[in-house]
C-alpha positions as CSV (number, residue, x, y, z in Angstrom):
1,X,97.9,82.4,107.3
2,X,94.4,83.7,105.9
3,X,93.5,86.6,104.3
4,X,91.8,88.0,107.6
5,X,94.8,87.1,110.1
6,X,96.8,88.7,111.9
7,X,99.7,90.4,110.2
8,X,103.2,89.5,110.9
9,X,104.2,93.0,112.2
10,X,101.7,95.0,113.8
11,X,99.1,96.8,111.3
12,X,101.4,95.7,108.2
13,X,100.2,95.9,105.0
14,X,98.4,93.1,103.0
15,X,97.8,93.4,99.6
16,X,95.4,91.4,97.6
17,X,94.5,91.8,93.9
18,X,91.4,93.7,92.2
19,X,88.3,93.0,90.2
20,X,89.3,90.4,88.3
21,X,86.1,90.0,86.3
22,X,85.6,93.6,85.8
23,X,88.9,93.5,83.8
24,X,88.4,90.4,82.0
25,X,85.3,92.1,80.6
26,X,86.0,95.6,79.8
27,X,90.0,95.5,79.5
28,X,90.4,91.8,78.1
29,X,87.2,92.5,75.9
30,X,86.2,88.5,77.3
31,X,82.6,87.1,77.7
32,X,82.3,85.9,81.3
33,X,78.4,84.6,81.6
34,X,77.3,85.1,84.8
35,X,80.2,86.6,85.1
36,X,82.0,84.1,86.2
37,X,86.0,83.7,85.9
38,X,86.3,79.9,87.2
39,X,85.7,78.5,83.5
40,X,88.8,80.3,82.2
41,X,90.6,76.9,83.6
42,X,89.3,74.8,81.3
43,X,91.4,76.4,78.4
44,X,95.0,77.3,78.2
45,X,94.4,80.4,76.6
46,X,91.7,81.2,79.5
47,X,94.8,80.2,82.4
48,X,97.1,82.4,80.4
49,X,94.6,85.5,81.2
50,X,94.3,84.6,84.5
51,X,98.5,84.0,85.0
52,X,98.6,87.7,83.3
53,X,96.2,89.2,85.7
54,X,98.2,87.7,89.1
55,X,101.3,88.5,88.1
56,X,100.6,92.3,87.5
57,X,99.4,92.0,91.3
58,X,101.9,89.7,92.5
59,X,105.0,92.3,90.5
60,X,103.6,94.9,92.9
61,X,103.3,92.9,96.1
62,X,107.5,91.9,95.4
63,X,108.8,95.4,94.8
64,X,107.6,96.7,98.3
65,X,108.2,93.4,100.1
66,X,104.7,92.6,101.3
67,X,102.6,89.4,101.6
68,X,100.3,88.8,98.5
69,X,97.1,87.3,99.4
70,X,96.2,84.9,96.4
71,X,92.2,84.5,96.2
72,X,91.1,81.5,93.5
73,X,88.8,82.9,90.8
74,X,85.8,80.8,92.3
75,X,83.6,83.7,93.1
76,X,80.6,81.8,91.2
77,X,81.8,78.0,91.6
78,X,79.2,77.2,93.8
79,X,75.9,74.9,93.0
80,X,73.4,77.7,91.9
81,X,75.7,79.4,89.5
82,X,78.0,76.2,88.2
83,X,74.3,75.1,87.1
84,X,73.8,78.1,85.1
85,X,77.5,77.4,83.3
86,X,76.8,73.4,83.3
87,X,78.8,72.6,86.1
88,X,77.2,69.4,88.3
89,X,78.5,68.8,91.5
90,X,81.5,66.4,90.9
91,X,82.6,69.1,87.8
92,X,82.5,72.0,90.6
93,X,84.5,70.1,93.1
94,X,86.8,69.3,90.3
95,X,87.4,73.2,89.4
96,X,87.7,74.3,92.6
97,X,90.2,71.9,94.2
98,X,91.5,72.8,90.4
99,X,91.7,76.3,91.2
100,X,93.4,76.2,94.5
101,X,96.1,74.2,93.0
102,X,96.5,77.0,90.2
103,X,97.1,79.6,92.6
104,X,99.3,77.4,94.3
105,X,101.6,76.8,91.5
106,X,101.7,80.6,91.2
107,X,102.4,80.9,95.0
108,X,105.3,78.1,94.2
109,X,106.3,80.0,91.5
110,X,106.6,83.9,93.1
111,X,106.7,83.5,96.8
112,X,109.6,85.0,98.9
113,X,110.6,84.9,102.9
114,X,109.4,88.7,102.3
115,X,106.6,88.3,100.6
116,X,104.7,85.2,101.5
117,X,101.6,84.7,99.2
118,X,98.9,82.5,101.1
119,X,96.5,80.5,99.2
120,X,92.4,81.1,99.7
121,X,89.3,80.1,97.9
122,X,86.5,82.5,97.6
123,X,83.0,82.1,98.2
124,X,80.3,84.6,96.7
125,X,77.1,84.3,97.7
126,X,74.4,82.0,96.4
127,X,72.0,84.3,95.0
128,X,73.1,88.0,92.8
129,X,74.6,90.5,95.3
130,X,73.0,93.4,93.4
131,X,69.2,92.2,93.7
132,X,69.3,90.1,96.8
133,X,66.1,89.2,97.0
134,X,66.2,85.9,98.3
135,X,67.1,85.1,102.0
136,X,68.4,81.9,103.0
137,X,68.2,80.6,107.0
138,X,71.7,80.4,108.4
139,X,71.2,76.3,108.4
140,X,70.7,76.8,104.6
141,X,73.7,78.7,104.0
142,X,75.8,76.4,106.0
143,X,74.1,73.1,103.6
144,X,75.0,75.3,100.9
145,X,78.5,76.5,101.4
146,X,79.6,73.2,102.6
147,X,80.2,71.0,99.4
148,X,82.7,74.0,98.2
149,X,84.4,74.9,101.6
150,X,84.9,70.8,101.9
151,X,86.9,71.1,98.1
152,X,89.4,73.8,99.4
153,X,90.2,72.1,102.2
154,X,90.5,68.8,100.1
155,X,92.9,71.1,97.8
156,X,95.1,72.5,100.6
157,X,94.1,75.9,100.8
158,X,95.0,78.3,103.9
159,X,91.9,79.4,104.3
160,X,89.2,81.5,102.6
161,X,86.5,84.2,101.4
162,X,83.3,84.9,101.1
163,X,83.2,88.1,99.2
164,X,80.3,90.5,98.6
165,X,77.9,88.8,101.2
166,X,74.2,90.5,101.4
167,X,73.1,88.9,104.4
168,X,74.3,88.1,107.7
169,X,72.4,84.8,108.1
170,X,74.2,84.0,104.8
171,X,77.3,84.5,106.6
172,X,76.4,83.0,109.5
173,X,75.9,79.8,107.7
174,X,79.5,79.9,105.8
175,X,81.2,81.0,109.1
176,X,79.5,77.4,110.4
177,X,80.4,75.5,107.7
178,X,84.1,76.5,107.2
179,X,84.5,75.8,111.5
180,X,83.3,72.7,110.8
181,X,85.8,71.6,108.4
182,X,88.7,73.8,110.4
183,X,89.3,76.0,107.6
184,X,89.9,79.9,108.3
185,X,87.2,82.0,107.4
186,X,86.5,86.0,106.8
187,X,83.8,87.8,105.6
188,X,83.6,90.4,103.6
189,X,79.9,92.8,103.5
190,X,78.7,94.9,100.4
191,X,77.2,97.9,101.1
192,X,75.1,100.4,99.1
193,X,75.5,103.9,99.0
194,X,74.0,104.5,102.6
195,X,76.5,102.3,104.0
196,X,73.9,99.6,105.0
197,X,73.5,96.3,103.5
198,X,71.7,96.0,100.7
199,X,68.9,94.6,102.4
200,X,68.8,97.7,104.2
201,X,70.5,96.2,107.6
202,X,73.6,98.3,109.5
203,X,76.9,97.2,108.5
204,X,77.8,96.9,112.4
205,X,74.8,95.2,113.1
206,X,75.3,92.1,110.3
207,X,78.9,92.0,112.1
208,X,77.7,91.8,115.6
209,X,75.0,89.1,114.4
210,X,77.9,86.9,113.0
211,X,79.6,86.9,115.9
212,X,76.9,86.5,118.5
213,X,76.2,83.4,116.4
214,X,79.4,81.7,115.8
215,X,81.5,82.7,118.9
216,X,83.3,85.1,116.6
217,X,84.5,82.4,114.7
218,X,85.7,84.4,111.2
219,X,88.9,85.4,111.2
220,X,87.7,89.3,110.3
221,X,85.3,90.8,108.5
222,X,85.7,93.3,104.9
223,X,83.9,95.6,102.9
224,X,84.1,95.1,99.4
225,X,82.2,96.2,96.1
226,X,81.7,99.7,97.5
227,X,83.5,103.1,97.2
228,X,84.5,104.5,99.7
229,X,82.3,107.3,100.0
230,X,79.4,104.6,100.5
231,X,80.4,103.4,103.8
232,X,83.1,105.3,105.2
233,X,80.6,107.3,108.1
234,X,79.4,103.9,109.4
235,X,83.1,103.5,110.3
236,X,83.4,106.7,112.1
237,X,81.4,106.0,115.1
238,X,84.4,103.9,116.0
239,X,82.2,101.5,117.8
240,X,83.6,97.9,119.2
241,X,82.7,96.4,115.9
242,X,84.6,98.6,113.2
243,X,87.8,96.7,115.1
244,X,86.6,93.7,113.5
245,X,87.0,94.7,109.8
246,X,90.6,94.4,109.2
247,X,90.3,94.2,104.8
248,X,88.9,96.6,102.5
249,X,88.2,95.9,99.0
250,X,86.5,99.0,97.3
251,X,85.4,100.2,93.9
252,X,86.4,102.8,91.7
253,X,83.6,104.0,90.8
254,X,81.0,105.9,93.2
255,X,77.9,104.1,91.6
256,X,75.3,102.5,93.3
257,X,75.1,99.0,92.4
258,X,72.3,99.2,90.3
259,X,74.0,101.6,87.8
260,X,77.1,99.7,87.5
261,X,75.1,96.6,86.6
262,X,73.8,98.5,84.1
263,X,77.0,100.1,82.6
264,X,78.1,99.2,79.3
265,X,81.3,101.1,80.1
266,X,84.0,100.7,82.7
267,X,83.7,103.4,85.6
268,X,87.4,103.3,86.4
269,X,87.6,106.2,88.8
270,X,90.4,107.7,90.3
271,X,93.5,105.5,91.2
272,X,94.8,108.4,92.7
273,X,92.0,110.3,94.9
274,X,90.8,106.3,95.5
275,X,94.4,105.6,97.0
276,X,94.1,108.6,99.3
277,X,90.6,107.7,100.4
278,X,92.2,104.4,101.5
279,X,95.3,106.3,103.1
280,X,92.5,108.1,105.3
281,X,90.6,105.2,106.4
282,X,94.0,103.7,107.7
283,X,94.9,106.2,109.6
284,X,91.6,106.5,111.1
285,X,91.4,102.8,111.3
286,X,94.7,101.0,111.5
287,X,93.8,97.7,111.9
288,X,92.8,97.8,108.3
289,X,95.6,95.6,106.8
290,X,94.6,94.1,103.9
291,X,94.2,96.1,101.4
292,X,92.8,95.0,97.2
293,X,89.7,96.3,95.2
294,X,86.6,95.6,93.3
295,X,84.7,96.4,90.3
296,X,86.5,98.8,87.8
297,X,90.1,98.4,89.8
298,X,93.2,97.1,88.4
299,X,96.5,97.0,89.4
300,X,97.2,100.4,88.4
301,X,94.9,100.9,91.5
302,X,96.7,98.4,93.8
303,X,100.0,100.4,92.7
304,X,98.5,103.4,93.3
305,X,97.0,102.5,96.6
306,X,100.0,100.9,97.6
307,X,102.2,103.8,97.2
308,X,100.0,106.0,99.4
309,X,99.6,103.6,102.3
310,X,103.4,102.2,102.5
């Protein structure tokens, strides 16, 4: 079961967690360079933060019976970033097959026949999402993606993520590499405040290039790491490809992303008016099933959003 696939009742609920790094940093009162959450691993202390943080989300997921999607904290464990942090290649495939086997121990640990809790790595993209100035071919991406999508699949996971995407040839080229090695695949966009990419491409038009290139091969697409307010229009046409995105990951806070990288304070929004934004988008787009957040989100916002979708 993956995060992007098909419910087990008809347009059931999904939830997933929140933005994990985001509350390390302002709530936890942690340094995350590069703002990465994978190193937290190495320590006990640092998998004690991380067993806090699931278990808020997984407390919520239990009380209204729903399947928890678990997504391993490896946003930045790829070659670019682990190099920043002083990863090499043999460390990263070490913390990600490390990872997976985390969140499976927590799966072990909370699962239920009501609530079953699938396990998924997450990609992020190679380059930073807020200035993504660098374009890689779709062959690159693939090349790229491969050495991490190969340790999840080494690990056991169900499938996985790749979250806050800029580019479609980017996604292209993880789509490719995750068929390759027969692991489940979604995507999930970032949008600015005009609902476009950030490179300035349509939303429906990255999604139609995916899957004119890989024989829509991802399992779904998302939005994440954008409020609502950004990219809720570009849904209403209700054109073929808004069926596709079945996940919706947003933030709290109606920023563009270059004001939130410059924060020094946590935006946390709304819980309340951001659950009813999400109530909205369901019932003009059902098939949106999974349901988590993004920067400045907690689960005080899953709760919240959870109550007004159930």
């Amino acid at each position: 079961m993956t995060q992007h696939a098909a419910a087990r009742h008809d347009n059931a609920i999904r939830l997933t967690d929140s933005g994990l790094e985001t509350w390390l940093v302002f709530d936890c009162g942690l340094d995350l360079p590069h703002f990465a959450a994978f190193p937290l691993l190495e320590t006990t202390a640092g998998r004690a933060q991380l067993t806090d943080y699931w278990q808020r989300h997984i407390a919520i997921a239990l009380r209204h019976r729903l399947d928890f999607i678990l997504g391993a904290p490896t946003w930045r464990a790829n070659a670019d970033w682990g190099a920043k942090l002083g990863y090499d290649a043999a460390a990263l495939d070490r913390v990600n097959r490390e990872a997976i086997a985390f969140m499976q121990a927590l799966r072990d640990a909370h699962q239920t026949t009501t609530s079953l809790m699938p396990v998924q790595g997450s990609i992020g993209p190679r380059f930073d999402a807020y200035h993504p100035d660098t374009v890689m071919s779709a062959d690159e991406a693939e090349a790229y993606h491969r050495p991490q999508i190969a340790s999840f699949v080494a690990a056991g996971a169900d499938g996985a993520t790749a979250m806050t995407v800029t580019h479609s040839s980017e996604a292209i080229g993880i789509v490719r590499a995750a068929r390759a090695a027969d692991l489940p695949i979604g995507i999930s966009f970032t949008t600015e405040t005009d609902g476009r990419l950030p490179g300035g491409v349509a939303l429906g038009e990255a999604i139609m290039a995916v899957d004119a290139a890989t024989g829509s091969a991802a399992t779904g697409f998302m939005i994440n790491c954008a409020h609502p307010d950004h990219f809720s229009a570009a849904l209403d046409a209700g054109e073929a490809w808004t069926r596709r995105i079945t996940g919706l990951r947003a933030n709290a806070s109606r920023k563009s992303h270059a004001e939130l990288d410059n924060a020094s304070e946590l935006d946390p929004g709304d819980a309340e008016e951001l659950a009813g934004l999400y109530r909205d988008l369901r019932a003009k787009h059902p098939g949106l099933t999974l349901l988590g957040g993004c920067c400045g989100t907690d689960d005080g916002h899953i709760a919240a959003i959870c109550q007004a979708c159930v």
